[in-house]
C-alpha positions as CSV (number, residue, x, y, z in Angstrom):
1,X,25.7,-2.3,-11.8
2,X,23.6,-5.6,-11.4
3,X,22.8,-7.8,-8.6
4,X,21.7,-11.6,-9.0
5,X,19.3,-12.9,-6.7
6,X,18.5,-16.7,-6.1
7,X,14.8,-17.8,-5.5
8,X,13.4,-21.1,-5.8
9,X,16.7,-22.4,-7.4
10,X,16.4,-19.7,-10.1
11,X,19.0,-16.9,-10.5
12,X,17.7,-13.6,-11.0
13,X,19.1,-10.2,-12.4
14,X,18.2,-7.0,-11.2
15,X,19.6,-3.1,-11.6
16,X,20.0,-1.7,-8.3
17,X,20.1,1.6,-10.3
18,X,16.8,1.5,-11.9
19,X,14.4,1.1,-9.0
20,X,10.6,2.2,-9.9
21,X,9.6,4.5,-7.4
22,X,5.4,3.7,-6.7
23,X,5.0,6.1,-3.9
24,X,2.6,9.4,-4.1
25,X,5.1,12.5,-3.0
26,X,3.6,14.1,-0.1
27,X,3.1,17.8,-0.5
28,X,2.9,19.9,2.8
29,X,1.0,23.3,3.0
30,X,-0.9,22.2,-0.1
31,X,-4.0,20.8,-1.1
32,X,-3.2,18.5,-4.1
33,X,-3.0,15.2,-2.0
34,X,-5.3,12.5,-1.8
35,X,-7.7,12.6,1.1
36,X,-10.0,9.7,2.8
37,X,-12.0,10.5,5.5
38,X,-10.1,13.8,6.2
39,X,-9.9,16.5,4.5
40,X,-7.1,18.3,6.1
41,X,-3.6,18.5,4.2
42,X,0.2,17.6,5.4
43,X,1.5,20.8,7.2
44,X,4.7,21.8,7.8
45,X,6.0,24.6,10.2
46,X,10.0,25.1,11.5
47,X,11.0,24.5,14.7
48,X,11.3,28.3,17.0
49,X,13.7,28.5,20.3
50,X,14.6,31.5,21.9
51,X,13.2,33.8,19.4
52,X,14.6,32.0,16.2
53,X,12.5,30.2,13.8
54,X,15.0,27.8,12.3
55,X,13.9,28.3,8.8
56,X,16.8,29.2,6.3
57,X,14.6,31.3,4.5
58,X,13.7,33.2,7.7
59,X,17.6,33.8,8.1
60,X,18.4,30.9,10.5
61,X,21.6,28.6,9.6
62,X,19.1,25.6,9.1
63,X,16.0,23.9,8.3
64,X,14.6,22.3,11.2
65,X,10.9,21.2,9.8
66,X,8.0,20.3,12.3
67,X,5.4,18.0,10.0
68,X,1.9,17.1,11.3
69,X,-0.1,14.6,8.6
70,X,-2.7,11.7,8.4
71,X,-0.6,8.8,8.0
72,X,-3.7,6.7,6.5
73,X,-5.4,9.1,4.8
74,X,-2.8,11.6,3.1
75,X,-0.3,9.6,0.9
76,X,1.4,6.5,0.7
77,X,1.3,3.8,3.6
78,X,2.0,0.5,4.8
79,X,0.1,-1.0,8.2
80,X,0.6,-3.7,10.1
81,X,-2.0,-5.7,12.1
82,X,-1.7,-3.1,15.0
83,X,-4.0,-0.8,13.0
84,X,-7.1,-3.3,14.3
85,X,-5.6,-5.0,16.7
86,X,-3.6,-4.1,20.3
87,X,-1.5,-7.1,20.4
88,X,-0.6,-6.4,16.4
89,X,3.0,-5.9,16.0
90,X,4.2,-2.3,14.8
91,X,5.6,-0.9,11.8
92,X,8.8,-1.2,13.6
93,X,8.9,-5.0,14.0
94,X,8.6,-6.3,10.3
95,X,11.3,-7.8,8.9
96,X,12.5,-9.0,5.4
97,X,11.0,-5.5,3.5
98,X,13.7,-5.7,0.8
99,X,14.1,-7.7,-2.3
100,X,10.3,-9.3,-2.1
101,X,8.9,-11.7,-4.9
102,X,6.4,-10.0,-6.2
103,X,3.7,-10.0,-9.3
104,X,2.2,-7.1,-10.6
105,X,-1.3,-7.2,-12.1
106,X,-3.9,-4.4,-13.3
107,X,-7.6,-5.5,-13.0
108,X,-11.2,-3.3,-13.3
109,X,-13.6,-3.7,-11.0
110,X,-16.6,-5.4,-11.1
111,X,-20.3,-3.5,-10.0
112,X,-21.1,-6.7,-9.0
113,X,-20.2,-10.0,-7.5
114,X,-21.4,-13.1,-6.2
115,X,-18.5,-13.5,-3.5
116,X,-18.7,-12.8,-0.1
117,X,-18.5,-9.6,1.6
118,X,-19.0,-9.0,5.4
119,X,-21.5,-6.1,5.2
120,X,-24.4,-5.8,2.2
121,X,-23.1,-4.3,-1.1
122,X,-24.6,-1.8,-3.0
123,X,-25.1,-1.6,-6.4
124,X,-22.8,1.3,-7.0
125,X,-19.9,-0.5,-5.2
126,X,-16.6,-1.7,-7.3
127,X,-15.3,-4.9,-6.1
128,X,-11.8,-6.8,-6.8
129,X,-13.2,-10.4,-6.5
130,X,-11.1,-13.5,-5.9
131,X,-11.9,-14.8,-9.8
132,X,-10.1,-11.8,-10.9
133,X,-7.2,-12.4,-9.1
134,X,-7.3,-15.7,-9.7
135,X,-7.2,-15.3,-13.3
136,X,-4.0,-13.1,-13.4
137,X,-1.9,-15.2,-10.6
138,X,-2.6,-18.8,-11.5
139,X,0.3,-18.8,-13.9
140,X,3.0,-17.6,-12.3
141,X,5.5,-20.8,-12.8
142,X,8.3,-21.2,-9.8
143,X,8.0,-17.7,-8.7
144,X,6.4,-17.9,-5.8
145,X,5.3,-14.5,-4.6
146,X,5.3,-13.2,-0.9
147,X,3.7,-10.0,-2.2
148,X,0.7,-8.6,-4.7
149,X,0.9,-5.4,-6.1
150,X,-2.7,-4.1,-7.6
151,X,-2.9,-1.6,-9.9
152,X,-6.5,-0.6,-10.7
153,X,-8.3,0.4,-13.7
154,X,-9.0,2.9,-15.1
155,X,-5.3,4.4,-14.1
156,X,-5.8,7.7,-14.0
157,X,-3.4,10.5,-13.2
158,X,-5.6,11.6,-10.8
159,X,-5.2,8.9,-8.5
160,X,-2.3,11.1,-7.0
161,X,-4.5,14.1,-5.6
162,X,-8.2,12.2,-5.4
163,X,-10.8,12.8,-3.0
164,X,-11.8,9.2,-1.8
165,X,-14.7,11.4,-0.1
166,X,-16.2,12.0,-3.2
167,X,-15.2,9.1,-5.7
168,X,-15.5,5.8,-3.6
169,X,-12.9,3.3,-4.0
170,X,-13.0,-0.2,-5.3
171,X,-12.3,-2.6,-2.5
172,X,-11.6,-7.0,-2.5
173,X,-14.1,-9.4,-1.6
174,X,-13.4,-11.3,1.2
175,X,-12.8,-14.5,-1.0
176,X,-10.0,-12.9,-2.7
177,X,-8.5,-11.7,0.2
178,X,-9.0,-15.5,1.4
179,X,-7.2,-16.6,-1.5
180,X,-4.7,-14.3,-1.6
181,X,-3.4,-15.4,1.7
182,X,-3.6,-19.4,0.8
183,X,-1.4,-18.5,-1.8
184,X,1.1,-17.2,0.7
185,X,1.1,-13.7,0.1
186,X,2.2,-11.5,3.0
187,X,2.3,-7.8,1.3
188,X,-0.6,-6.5,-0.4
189,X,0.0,-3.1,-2.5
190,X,-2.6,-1.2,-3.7
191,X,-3.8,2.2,-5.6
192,X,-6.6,2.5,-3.4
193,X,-7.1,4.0,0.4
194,X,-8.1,0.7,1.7
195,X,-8.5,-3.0,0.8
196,X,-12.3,-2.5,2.4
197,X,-15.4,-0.8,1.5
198,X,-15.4,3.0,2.7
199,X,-17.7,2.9,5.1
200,X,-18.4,-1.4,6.4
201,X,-19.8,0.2,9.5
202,X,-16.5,0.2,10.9
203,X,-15.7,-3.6,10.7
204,X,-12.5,-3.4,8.4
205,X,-13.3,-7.4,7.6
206,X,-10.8,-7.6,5.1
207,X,-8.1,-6.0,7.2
208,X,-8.8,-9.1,10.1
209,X,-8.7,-11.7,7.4
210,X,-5.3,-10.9,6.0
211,X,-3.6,-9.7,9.6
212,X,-4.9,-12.9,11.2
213,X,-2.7,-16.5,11.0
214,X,-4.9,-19.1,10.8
215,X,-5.5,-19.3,14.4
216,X,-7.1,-16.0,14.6
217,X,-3.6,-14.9,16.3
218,X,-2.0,-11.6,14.7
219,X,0.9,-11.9,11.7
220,X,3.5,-10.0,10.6
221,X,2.0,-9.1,7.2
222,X,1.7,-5.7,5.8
223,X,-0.5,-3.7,3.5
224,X,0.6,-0.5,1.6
225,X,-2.0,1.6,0.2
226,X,-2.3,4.5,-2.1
227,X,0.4,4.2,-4.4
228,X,0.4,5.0,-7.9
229,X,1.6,2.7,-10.8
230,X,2.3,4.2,-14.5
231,X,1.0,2.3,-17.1
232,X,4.7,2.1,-18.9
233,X,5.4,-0.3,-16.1
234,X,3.7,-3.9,-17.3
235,X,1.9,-6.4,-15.8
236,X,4.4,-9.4,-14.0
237,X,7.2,-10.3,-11.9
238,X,9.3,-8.1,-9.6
239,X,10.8,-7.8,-6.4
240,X,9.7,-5.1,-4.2
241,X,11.6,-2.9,-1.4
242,X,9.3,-1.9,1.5
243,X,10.8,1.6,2.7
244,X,9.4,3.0,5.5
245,X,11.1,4.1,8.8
246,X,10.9,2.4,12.3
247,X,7.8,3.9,14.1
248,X,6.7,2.6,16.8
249,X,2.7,2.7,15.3
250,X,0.8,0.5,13.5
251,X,1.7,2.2,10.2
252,X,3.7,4.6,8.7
253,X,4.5,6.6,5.5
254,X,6.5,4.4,3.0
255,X,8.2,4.1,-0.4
256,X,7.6,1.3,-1.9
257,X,10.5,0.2,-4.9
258,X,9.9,-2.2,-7.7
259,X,12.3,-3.4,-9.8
260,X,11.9,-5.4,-13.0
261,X,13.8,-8.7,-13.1
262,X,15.1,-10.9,-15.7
């Protein structure tokens, strides 16, 4: 089965069938998730009433799962501006999440950088900067892309149960994420547990420079973080599905889909 899809006068083909799947599967009762900030895991537990617990392998006729988790910090995500800011719409009001124009690109970060960040950087800090970026978007012909997908290097394995506690992600500058919005992208995806620095002393500058319009008013744009991109799947165009259900928060877990296009 194939679908064609038109976009900027262009007709594009794409299999249904043979969606990539970039999410990080969540695990529950077990440690081998990645963590930021907290170190719990996902739990589960089954729902008990008058004496039963509805557990099928306790005897009961069906599952009935209770979960608790970190929605930031534990697995794959996407957020909305009502993560930083009250009058941010929720998970539950974005629209247009299937079939996105999207370019995939793979870039190492720098241990230095002359762009702007809003707190001082260290010299041990990896930063995405807005040249790199620039560098693997500029060429992208009539596809115009409402979303970015960053996979970052070295792509370890790893990624999928890393403690961001220890190991310190790479974040953007705040030039890239400045020119990653005048290009008109509203969906960043990325590897990492955040598009800022681990600790900016609680300023999550980057997050208000892509959630803001250009009126400092809240948008509708979304980030997903911590997924996890083979390297079998190459740099360039796709179109993305945003899965996630409708929560009333500012974020919830997701599955993001990519699908190659010709």
């Amino acid at each position: 089965m194939k679908i064609s899809i038109s976009h900027n006068n262009k007709i594009y083909t794409v299999n249904p069938k043979k969606g990539i799947d970039i999410s990080i599967s969540v695990k529950f009762n077990d440690n081998q998730n990645p963590k930021f900030y907290d170190e719990s895991y996902p739990k589960k537990e089954y729902y008990s009433y008058n004496n039963i617990e509805y557990s099928i392998g306790k005897g009961a006729g069906c599952n009935v799962p209770l979960i608790y988790m970190n929605i930031h910090c534990s697995g794959t995500h996407t957020e909305t501006a009502n993560h930083i800011f009250k009058n941010g719409p929720c998970i539950s009001e974005i629209k247009n999440i299937n079939y996105i124009p999207s370019k995939l690109i793979s870039i190492e970060p720098e241990f230095s950088s002359n762009e702007n960040y809003h707190v001082d950087l260290k010299k041990n800090d990896k930063i995405i900067t807005k040249e790199q970026i620039k560098s693997k978007v500029h060429h992208i012909d009539d596809f115009t892309i409402d979303a970015l997908i960053i996979r970052t290097l070295p792509n370890i394995k790893g990624k999928i149960t890393k403690n961001y506690n220890d190991n310190h992600h790479a974040f953007l500058s705040n030039d890239a994420i400045k020119y990653i919005k005048e290009i008109g992208v509203k969906h960043i995806v990325i590897d990492t547990p955040s598009i800022d620095k681990y600790n900016d002393d609680g300023k999550l500058g980057n997050h208000k420079i892509f959630f803001t319009d250009n009126k400092n008013i809240p948008n509708y744009n979304t980030i997903t973080e911590l997924v996890f991109i083979p390297d079998k799947y190459k740099d360039g165009k796709y179109l993305l599905n945003l899965g996630f259900p409708r929560f009333h928060l500012d974020a919830a877990p997701s599955r993001p889909i990519i699908y190659s296009i010709k």
